[in-house]
C-alpha positions in Angstrom: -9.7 15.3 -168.0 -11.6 18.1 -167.0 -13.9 18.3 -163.7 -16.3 21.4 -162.4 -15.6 23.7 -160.0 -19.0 25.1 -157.9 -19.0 28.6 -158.4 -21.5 30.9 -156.3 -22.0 34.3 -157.1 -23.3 37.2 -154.7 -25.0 40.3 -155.2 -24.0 41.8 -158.6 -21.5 38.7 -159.7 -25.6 37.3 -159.3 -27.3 39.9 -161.6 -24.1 39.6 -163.8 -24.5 36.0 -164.6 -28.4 35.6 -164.0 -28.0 32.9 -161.5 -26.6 32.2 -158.1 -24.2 29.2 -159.0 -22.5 27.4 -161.5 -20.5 24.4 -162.0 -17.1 25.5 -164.4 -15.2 22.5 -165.2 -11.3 23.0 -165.1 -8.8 20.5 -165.6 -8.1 18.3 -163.5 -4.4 20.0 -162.2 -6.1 23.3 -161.4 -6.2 26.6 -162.9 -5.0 30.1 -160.8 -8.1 31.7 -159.7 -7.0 34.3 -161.9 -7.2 32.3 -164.6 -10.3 31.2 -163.1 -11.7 34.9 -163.0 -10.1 35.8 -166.6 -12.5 32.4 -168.0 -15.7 33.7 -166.0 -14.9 37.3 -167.4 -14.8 36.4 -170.9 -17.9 34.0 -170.6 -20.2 36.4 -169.2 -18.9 39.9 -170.3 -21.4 41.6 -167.9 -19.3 40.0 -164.9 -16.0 41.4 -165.5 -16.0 44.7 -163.7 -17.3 42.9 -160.5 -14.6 40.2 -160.7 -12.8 43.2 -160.8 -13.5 44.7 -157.4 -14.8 41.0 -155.9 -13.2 39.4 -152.8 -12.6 35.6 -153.8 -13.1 32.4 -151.6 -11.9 29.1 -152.2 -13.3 26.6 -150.1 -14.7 28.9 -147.2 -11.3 31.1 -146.9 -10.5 33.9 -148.6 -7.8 33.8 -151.3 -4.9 35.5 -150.9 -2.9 35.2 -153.7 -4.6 35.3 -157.5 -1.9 32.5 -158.1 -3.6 30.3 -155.8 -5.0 26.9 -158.0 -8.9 26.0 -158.0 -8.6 22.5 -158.2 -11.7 20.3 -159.7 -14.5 19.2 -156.6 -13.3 23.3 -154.7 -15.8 25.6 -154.3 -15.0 29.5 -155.7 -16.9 32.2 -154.6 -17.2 35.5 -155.9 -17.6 38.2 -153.5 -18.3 41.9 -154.6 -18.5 44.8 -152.6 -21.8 44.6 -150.1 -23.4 48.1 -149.8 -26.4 49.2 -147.5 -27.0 50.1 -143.8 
């Protein structure tokens, strides 16, 4: 059974994708958030070299480990690089 994940996305990971969230449904065990990251990459090409360089935030903290599971009803963030003065 598969459930959705929300996903927001900032600043380019916004432009990238065209939107400012998502729902991605993942199984109901969980996938890594690199796994997570890897399936956003290769659903919106445009997104990959921000995932690259993004922080990531599961739930309000920041993830620490790409091994860490995204579990179906968690909220994943994607974070890139914030420029300006």
């Amino acid at each position: 059974m598969v459930r959705p994940v929300r996903v927001l996305l900032f600043a380019t990971a916004r432009t990238a994708v065209g939107r400012s969230e998502m729902e991605w449904n993942v199984p109901s065990g969980g996938v890594t958030a690199r796994a997570l990251a890897n399936e956003l990459a290769a659903a919106y090409p445009a997104l990959a070299p921000t995932l690259r360089v993004s922080r990531w935030v599961r739930n309000g903290r920041y993830v620490d480990r790409p091994s860490e599971r995204v579990r179906p009803g968690d909220e994943f963030a994607i974070h890139p690089p914030y420029g300006g003065g």
